[in-house]
C-alpha positions, 0 to 999 in steps of 0.5 A: 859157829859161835854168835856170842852167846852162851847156852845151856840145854834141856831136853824138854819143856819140863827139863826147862823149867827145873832149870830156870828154877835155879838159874837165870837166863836172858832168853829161852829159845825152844821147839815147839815139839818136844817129847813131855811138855811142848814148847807151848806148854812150856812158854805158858807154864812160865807166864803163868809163873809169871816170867817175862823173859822172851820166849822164841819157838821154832818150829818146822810149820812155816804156816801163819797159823803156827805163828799166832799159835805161839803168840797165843801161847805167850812167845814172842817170836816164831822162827821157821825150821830150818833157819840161818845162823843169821836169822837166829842171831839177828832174832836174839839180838832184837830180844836181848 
């Protein structure tokens, strides 16, 4: 289901960062699990890059902890796995 967005992918966090090296991008939505470099690795690679794009994690943990973790790690959201295309939508909306 199109929610009026374009997308590009990348494997990994390490993926990722080739990518926005040469490319714009409005918001990055990542797992936090991926193989290679995580989503945390990943989200504090690009603040330390200086990027101030937003950065929404998700993730399959639904604990509070997680959360803050991604927080910590310079993202600004944290969505719970599995979640709605609604939810999603709604998210990058607030961010965009």
């Amino acid at each position: 289901a199109s929610i009026g967005f374009s997308t590009s992918t990348a494997v990994d966090g390490i993926d990722a960062l080739k990518y926005l090296k040469n490319n714009r991008a409005d918001i990055v939505l990542s797992d936090v699990n991926m193989p290679n470099m995580d989503g945390y690795q990943l989200a504090q690679e690009l603040r330390l890059l200086g990027e101030t794009l937003p950065i929404i994690a998700l993730t399959a943990n639904a604990m509070a902890e997680e959360k803050q973790r991604c927080i910590d790690a310079g993202m600004n959201e944290c969505l719970s796995k599995p979640t709605t295309i609604a939810i999603l939508r709604e998210t990058l909306i607030q961010f965009c």
